[in-house]
C-alpha positions, 0 to 999 in steps of 0.5 A, spaced: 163 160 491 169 160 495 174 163 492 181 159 492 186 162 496 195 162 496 198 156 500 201 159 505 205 153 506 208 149 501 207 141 502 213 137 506 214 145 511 217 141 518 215 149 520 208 148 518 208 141 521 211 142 527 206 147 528 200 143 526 202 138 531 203 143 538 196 145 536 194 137 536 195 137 543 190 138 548 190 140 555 186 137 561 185 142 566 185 141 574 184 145 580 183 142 586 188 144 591 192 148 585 197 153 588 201 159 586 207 155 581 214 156 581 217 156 574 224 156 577 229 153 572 235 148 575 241 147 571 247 146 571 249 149 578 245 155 577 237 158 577 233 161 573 227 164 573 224 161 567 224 155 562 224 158 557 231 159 554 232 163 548 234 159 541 242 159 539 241 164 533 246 168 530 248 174 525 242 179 528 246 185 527 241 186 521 236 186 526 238 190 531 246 193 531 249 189 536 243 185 537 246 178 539 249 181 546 242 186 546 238 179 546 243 177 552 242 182 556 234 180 555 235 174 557 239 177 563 235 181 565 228 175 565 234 170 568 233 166 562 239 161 560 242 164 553 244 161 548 248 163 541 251 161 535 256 162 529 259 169 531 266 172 531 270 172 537 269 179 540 261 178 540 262 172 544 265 176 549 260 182 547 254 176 550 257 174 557 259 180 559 252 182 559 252 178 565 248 173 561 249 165 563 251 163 556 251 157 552 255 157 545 254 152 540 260 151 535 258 148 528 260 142 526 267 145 522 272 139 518 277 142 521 277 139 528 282 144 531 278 150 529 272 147 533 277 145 538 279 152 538 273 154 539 272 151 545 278 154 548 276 161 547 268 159 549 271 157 556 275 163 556 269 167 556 266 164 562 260 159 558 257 155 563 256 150 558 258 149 550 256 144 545 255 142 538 250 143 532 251 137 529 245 138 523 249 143 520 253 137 517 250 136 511 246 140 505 239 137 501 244 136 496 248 130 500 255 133 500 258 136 507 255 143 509 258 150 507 255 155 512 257 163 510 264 160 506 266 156 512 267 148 511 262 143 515 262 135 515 260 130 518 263 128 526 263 121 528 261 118 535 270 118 537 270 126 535 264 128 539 267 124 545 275 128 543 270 134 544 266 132 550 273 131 553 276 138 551 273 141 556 270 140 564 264 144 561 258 141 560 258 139 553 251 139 549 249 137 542 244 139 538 240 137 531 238 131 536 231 128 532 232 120 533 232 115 539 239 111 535 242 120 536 240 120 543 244 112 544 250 115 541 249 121 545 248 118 551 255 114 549 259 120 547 258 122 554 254 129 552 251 132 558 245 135 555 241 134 548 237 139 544 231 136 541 231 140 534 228 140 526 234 147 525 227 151 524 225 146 518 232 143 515 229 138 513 223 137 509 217 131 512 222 131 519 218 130 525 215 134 530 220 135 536 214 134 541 212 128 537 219 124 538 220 127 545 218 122 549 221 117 546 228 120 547 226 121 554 225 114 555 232 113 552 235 118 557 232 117 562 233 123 566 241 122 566 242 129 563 238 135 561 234 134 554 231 141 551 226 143 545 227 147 540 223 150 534 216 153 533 216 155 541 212 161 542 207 161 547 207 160 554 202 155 553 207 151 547 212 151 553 207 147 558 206 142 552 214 141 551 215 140 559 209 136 560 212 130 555 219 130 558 223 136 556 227 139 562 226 147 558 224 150 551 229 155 546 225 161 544 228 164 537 223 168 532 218 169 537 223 175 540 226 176 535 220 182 533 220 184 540 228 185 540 228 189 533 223 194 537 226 194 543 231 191 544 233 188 550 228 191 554 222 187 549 225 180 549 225 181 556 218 183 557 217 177 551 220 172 556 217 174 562 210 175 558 211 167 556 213 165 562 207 168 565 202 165 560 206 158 564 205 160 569 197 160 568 197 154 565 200 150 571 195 153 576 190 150 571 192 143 571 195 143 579 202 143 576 206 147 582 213 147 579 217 145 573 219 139 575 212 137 577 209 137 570 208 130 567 203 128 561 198 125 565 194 132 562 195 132 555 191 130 550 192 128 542 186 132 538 
């Protein structure tokens, strides 16, 4: 008789269901007049070698001393597009001085001009874009946030464009799992959105590759729309492009890798998916990321 064993993952765990989904999909394979793919990254007036972007965490010094601006210099040194988060001044100065090209995400404050501030000081440290995580706004309680003692609240469509003006450089939200956010964005003239649960904020939210198509269409090319959350292999990126997303954010999956060896192990993590991509696109006839379509996936 089988013994019952512990559920790993409790009922309702977006993690466990995003990740359920990514494995629902299926690949066609092509090779007829395949070649050797290129998965050069375009993106805002500067190439990268790769798609795959590490996610925008924060506090890692617990996992690595100075880990965020050792995660930087991986990325550096795999040409992948940095992002980060919550973090105090001098770390944000620590992460572009790498040479990292570095994206800051702010959180929503309640008080605009810290936000504001924020901005001011990410254009200083030479980000080559900036934006906003706008589902930290609220906790499971349905009160504003409270993240590490700092005040959040939520931010209408008017304060997001008073922060897309702020600044001239491209300004991108995250927290984006809705065709109506997608609208707004779109309205609030925002130059890139993350499609993102915030690593199961939210319990029973949808896949991020199960709406993305639908925020796709709704952007419709204007600006660039990433995914986020559960991507951990080379053949997870291939699946996030094939239904629209332009790159793919990298967070738990290097994190190991950056404990053990830091820059230099989430440079080998990333040049490692970015290889397994590159097998996949051999074996569907995809020559470049900009190639990639959905005509190959398939819904188990």
């Amino acid at each position: 008789m089988a013994q019952n064993t512990e559920q790993k993952y409790r009922a309702g765990d977006s993690n466990q269901i995003t990740r359920e989904y990514f494995d629902s999909l299926l690949v066609e394979m092509r090779h007829i007049d395949s070649v050797i793919p290129s998965t050069k990254l375009e993106l805002y007036g500067e190439t990268f070698s790769t798609p795959v972007m590490t996610a925008a965490l924060s506090h890692l010094n617990g996992t690595r001393p100075n880990g965020m601006a050792e995660m930087a210099r991986g990325a550096f040194k795999a040409g992948a597009v940095m992002w980060t988060g919550m973090g105090e001044e001098a770390e944000l100065e620590a992460i572009t001085a790498t040479g990292a090209k570095t994206i800051k995400i702010i959180k929503p404050h309640a008080d605009n001009n810290v936000i504001f501030k924020k901005i001011e000081h990410a254009e200083k440290c030479g980000v080559f874009a900036l934006g906003m995580d706008i589902d930290h706004s609220f906790n499971n309680s349905g009160q504003y946030d409270n993240v590490l003692g700092l005040p959040m609240t939520g931010k209408t469509l008017d304060e997001i464009k008073s922060f897309v003006k702020a600044t001239k450089l491209p300004f991108i939200i995250k927290g984006v799992l809705s065709e109506q956010d997608a609208y707004k964005c779109a309205e609030a003239g925002v130059r890139g959105i993350v499609v993102s649960h915030h690593h199961g904020i939210m319990d029973f939210a949808v896949p991020p590759l199960m709406i993305l198509p639908k925020i796709v269409k709704v952007i419709n090319k204007s600006i660039p729309v990433f995914a986020d959350c559960g991507v951990s292999s080379g053949m997870d990126v291939f699946k996030a492009l094939a239904l629209g997303a332009d790159a793919v954010s990298v967070g738990r999956a290097l994190m190991p890798l950056l404990a053990e060896s830091g820059a230099e192990g989430v440079e080998q993590k990333i040049n490692g998916i970015t290889r397994e991509l590159a097998g996949v696109m051999t074996r569907t006839c995809f020559k470049n990321l900009g190639s990639i379509d959905s005509s190959v996936i398939w819904k188990r």
